[in-house]
C-alpha positions in Angstrom: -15.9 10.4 19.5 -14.1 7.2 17.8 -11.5 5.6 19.7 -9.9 4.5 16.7 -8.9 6.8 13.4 -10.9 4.5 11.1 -14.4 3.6 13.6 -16.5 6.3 12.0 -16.1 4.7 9.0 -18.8 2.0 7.3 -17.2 -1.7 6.4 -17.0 -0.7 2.7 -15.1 2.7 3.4 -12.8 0.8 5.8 -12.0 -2.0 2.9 -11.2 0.7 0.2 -8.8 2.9 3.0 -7.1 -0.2 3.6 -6.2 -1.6 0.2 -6.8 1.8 -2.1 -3.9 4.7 -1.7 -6.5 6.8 -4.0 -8.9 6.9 -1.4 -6.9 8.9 0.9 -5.6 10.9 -1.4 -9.1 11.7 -3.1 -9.9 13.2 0.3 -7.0 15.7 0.6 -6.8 18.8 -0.9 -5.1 19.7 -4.0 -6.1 23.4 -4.8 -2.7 25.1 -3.9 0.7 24.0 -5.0 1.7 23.1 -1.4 -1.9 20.6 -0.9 -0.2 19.2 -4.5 3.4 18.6 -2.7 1.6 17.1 0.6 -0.3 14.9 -1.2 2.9 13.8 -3.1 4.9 13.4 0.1 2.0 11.1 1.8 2.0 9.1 -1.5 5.7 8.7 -1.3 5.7 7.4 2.3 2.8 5.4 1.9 1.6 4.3 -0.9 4.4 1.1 -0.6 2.8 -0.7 2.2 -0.8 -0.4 0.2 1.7 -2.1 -2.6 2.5 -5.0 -0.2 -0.8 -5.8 1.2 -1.4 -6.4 -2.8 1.6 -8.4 -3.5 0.6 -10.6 -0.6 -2.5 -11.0 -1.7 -1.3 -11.3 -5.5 0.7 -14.2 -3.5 -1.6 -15.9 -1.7 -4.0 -16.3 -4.6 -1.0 -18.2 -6.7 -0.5 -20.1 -3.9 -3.9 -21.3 -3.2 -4.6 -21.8 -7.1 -1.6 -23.9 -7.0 -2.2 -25.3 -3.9 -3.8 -29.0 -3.9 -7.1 -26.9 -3.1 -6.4 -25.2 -6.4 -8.9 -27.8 -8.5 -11.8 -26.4 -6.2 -11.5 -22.9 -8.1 -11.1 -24.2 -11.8 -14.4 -23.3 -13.8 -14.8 -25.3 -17.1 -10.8 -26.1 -17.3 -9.9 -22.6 -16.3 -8.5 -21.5 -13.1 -10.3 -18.8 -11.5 -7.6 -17.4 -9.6 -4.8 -17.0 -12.1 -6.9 -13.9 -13.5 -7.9 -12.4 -9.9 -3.6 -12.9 -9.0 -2.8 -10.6 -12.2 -5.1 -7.8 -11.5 -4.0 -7.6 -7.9 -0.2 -8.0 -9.3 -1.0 -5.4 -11.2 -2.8 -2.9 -8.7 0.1 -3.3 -6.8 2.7 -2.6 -9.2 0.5 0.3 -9.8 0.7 1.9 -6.1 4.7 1.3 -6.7 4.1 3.2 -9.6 2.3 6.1 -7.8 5.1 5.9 -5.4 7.8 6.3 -7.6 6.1 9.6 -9.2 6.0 11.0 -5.7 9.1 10.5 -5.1 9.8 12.2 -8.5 7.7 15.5 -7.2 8.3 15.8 -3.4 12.2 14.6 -3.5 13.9 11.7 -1.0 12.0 11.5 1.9 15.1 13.5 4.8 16.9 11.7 6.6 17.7 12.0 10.5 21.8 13.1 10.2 24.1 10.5 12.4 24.3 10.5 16.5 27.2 10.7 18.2 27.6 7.2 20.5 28.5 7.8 24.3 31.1 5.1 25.0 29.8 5.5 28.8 26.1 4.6 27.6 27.2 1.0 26.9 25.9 -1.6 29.0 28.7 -4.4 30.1 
């Protein structure tokens, strides 16, 4: 039995379940109305933090490319990494995207009402 959720998994499955919302979702159902709604409420929770691990990476590949190391990925006058920074830009604004059309199907995520503070719980 794996200790971890992801150890059963080969290094090329783990790469796209990190960076890829679509491959958890291809794996859940979508028969029934309600598989449709679950899947939309798992996209709305997470498909923002598989957004951010590509604007970081969007990020980091400006930064290098602009970067005094920058010159080592230029190819006949033309940086290499400029094109690589758009497509992961636009991945990412894509998983926003997906999120935002979740949002749209399964409603605001609920919200935990308020809690009543105990003055007596304070520590002095």
């Amino acid at each position: 039995m794996p200790q971890k959720q992801y150890d059963d998994l080969t290094a090329g499955q783990w790469l796209m379940a990190y960076w890829f919302a679509h491959w958890h979702l291809a794996r859940m159902p979508k028969a029934t109305a309600d598989d449709r709604l679950r899947r939309a409420v798992w996209c709305r929770d997470y498909c923002n933090r598989f957004a951010a691990r590509w604007f970081v990476l969007a990020l980091i590949l400006l930064a290098v490319q602009n970067s005094p190391l920058g010159f080592l990925f230029v190819i006949r006058g033309l940086p290499v990494l400029i094109p690589l920074f758009l497509l992961t830009f636009a991945i990412a604004i894509g998983h926003l995207a997906w999120q935002l059309i979740a949002q749209k199907k399964a409603g605001p995520p609920e919200i935990d009402p308020p809690q009543d503070w105990d003055d007596d719980d304070r520590d002095n």
